[in-house]
N, C-alpha and C positions, 0 to 999 in steps of 0.2 A: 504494500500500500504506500502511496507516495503522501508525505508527510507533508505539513502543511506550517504559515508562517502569521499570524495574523498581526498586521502593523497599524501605530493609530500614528498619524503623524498632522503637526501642526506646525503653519509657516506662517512668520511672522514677516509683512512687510514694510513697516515703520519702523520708528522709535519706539523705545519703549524696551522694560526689562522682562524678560522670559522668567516666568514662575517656573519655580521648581517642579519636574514632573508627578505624577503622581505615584502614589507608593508601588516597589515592585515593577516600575515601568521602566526599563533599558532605555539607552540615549544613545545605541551607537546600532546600525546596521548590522557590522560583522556580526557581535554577540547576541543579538536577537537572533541571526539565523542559525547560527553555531548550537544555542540550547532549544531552537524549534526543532532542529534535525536532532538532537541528544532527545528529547524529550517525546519523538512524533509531534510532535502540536503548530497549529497554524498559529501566524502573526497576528496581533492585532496593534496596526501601529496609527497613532494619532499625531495630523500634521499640523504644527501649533504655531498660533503667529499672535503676537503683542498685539496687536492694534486691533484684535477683536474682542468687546467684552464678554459676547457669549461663549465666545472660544475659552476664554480665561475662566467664565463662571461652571461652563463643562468640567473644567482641569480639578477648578475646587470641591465642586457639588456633585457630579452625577461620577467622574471617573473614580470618586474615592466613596461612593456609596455602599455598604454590607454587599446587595446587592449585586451589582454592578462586578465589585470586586469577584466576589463568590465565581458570578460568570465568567470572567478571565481567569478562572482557575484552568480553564480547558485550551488558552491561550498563551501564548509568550508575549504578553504585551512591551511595545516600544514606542518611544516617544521621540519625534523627528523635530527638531528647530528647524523653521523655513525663514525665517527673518532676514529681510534684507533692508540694510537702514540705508536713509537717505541719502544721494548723492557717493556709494559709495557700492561696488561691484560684489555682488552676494561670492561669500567664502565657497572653495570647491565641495566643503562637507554641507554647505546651505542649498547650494545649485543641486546637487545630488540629490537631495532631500526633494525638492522643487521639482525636480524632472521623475521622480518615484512617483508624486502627489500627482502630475498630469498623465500620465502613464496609467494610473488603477481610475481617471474619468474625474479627477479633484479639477474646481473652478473656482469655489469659494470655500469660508469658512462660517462652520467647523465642519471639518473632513476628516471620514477616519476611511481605511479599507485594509481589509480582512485577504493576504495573501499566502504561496509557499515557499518555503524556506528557498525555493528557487526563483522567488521574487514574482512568479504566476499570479495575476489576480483572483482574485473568488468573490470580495461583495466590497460594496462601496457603502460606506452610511455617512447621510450629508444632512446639516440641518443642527442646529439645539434638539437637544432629546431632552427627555427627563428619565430619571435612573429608569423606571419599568418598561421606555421604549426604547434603551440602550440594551437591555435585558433579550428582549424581543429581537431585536437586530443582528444578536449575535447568537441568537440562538438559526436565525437564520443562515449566518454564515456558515456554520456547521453543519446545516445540512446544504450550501454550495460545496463544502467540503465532499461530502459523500458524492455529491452528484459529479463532482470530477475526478474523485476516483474511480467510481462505478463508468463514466466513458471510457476511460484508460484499460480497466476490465474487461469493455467490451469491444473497443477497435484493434485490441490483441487479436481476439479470433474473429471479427467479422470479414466478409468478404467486401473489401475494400471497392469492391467494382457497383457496388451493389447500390439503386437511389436509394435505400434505409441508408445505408450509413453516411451516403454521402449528403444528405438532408441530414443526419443527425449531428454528423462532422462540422456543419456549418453552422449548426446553431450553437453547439458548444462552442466555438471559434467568438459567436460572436458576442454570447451571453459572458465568457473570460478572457475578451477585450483579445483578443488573438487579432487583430485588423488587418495585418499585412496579407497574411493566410488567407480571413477571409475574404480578400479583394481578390486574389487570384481564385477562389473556390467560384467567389461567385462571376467572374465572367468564364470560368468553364461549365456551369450549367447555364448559364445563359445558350452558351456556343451549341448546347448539346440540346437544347431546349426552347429553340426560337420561336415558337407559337406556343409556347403552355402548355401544351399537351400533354407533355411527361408528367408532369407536377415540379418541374425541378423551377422553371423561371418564375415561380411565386415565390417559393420559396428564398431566390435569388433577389428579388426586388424585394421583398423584408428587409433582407440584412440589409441589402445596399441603403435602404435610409437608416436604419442604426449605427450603419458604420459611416454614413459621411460626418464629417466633422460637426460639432454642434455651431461653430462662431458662424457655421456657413446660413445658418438659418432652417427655415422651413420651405422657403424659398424654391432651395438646391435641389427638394426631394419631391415639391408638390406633382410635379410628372409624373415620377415614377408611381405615388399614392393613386395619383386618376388610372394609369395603366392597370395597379393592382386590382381597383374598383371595377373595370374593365373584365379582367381576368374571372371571377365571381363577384357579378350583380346583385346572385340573390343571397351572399353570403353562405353559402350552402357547403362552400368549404371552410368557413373561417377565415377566410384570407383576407375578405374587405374588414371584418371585422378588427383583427391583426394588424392591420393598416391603420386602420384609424389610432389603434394602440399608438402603434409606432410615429406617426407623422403628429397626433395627439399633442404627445410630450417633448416633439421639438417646438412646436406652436408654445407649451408652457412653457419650455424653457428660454423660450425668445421673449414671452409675457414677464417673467424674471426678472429679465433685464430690465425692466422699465420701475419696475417694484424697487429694486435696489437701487435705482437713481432715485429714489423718493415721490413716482410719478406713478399714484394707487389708480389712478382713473383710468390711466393707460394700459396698465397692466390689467384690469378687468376688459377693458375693451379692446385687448389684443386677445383674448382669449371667447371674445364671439365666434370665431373661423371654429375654431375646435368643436362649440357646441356644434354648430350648426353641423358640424360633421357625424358629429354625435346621434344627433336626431336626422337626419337624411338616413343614418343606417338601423335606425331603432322604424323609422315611419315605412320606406321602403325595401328593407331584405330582414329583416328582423324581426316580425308580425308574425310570422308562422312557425316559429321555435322561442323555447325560454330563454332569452338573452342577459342574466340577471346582470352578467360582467358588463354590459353594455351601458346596465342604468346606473351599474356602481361609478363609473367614467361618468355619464352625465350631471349624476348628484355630485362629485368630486366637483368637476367646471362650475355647474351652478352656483355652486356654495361659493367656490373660491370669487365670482361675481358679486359674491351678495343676491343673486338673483333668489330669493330666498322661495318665494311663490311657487317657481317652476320644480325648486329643489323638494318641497313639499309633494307636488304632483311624483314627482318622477319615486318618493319611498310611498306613495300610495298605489304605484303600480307594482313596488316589491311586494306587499303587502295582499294585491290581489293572488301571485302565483307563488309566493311562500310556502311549502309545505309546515304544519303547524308548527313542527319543531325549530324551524327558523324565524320564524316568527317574533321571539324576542330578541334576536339578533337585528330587525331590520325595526323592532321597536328602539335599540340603542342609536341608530341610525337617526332616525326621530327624533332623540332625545339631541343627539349633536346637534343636527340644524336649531332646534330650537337656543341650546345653550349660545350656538357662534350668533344669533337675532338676540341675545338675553334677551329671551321671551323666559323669564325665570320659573314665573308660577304656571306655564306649560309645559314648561322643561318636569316638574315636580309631577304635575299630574300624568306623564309617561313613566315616572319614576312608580310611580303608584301602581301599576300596570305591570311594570314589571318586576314588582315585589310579589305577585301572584304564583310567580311562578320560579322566583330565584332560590337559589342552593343557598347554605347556611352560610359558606363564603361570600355569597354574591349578594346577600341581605345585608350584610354588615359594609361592604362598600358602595351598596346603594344609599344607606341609609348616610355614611356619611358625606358622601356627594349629597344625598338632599338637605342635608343640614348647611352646607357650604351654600347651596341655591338660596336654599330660606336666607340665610345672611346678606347675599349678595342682593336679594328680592328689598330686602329692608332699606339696604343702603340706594338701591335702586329709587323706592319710594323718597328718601329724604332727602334728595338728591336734587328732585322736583322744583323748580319754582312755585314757591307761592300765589295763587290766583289774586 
């Protein structure tokens, strides 16, 4: 089994002093991978830079959480300085760090990703977490772990001629950032494949917009998305579906940009193209199958708009083909939309609902999340101007 390295790494591009890592967290490369490969254990290394608070409140609060810790038990955790101060050429051990962080899909901060001891990517976690979605995250990487041993298991003995594997070749290539590979993968099924027919240039037109560059936009790929849409109309393969995934999140990730310049209005209104994509494949190729991943992608958009109305319809449609037992999962869903509108005492009354049917653990965190709304409902009210 090929052992694995998990690195969190953080880069600093200003001024400013580098906290001291968190406990048990390595600061040098070599020695993270020296005791991943001693250990079998993948990296988890965090790319850390001064000039961001939430990077630094990461380092204090959730990196050194029981938690958190507990989880990197299964880890060789390491901690990367990316700091490059002003006016002055990032150090060769800083650069290096820098060029590891854009390599495993790092653009901002806080950036951690999860690699093997031979520097192979496996998961990227981007964003502030809080300790129990840092928890969750790498509980994910662990099973990227599995999933790219289990290839390696299985292109030993596959017949390499074969479209399984070469469809499954390519998605591993592009799901562990392998790019160079998968550009030559995918203009040989293209070659092999020039009307669709095989199945192989759907599959080929996926990667190619995952692996074009992200700075290139949404732009670079919208062809190839309409060709996809082309390919299956009535989504009968998943492929327009898969599409919209894929062209989706470059649209967010161009919306981003605009969010981090400080410009919210733009950022919700670059992210109109995406719905409308969203509901073009929900209204017509999606009507005749359960498409739940479809509305979970619409609700995500909506919400991130504020569009809060639409976002309410679209978990009333979960809600119609939920089998019961899901049920209280797409009531939590409910429960978000309302909390990100504090609509507080609606938020409560879902809380209420799904106290009917929660486990002895799940009553004791409902109850105190309703106690948090009730408080926040109070301050809500006196908050008020006076008539």
């Amino acid at each position: 089994m090929k052992r694995i390295v998990v690195v969190a790494i953080s880069c600093a591009l200003a001024v400013g002093a580098w906290g001291a890592p968190p406990p048990k967290f390595k600061t040098k490369w070599s020695d993270a991978e020296q005791a991943a490969k001693a250990a079998d254990k993948p990296m988890f290394v965090h790319f850390s830079v001064s000039w961001s608070g939430e990077d630094l409140q990461m380092e204090k609060d959730v990196l050194t959480a029981p938690a958190v810790q507990k989880a990197l038990a299964d880890f060789v955790p390491l901690s990367l300085d990316c700091t490059v101060k002003p006016r002055f050429e990032p150090t060769p051990t800083v650069k290096a760090a820098i060029e590891r962080m854009r390599a495993c899909g790092g653009e901002n901060h806080p950036f951690f990703a999860v690699v093997t001891p031979d520097g192979d990517f496996l998961h990227a976690i981007r964003g502030y977490l809080t300790a129990e979605e840092m928890v969750a995250q790498l509980e994910k990487a662990l099973a990227a772990r599995t999933e790219y041993d289990e290839f390696h298991t299985y292109a030993a003995k596959a017949d390499h001629d074969a479209v399984e594997f070469k469809i499954r070749q390519l998605k591993f290539c592009v799901k562990f950032r392998k790019f160079p590979k998968a550009q030559a993968q995918v203009a040989a099924l293209l070659r092999a494949d020039p009307d669709g027919s095989k199945g192989l240039a759907g599959e080929a037109k996926l990667a190619l917009i995952a692996i074009t560059p992200p700075n290139e936009g949404p732009a670079a790929t919208q062809e190839v998305y309409e060709e996809l849409k082309k390919l299956d109309p009535r989504n009968e393969k998943g492929l327009w579906e898969r599409a919209v995934m894929a062209q989706g999140e470059r649209h967010y990730r161009s919306a981003l940009d605009a969010l981090r310049g400080g410009d919210e209005v733009e950022f919700r209104g670059k992210l109109v193209r995406p719905a409308k994509m969203v509901e073009d494949l929900l209204d017509h190729a999606a009507r005749f199958d359960d498409r739940r991943s479809v509305h979970h992608m619409a609700l995500f958009l909506y919400t991130s708009q504020k569009n809060f109305d639409k976002a309410h319809t679209v978990v009333d449609e979960l809600m119609k083909t939920a089998p019961a037992a899901d049920k209280p999962a797409v009531l939590r869903l409910r429960l978000g939309v309302y909390r990100q509108q504090e609509q507080f005492a609606q938020a409560r009354k879902v809380i209420e609902e799904l106290l009917k049917t929660a486990t002895a653990e799940e009553t004791a965190d409902l109850q105190r999340l309703d106690k948090e709304l009730q408080l926040r409902a109070m301050i809500q009210e006196n908050s008020k101007p006076e008539k």
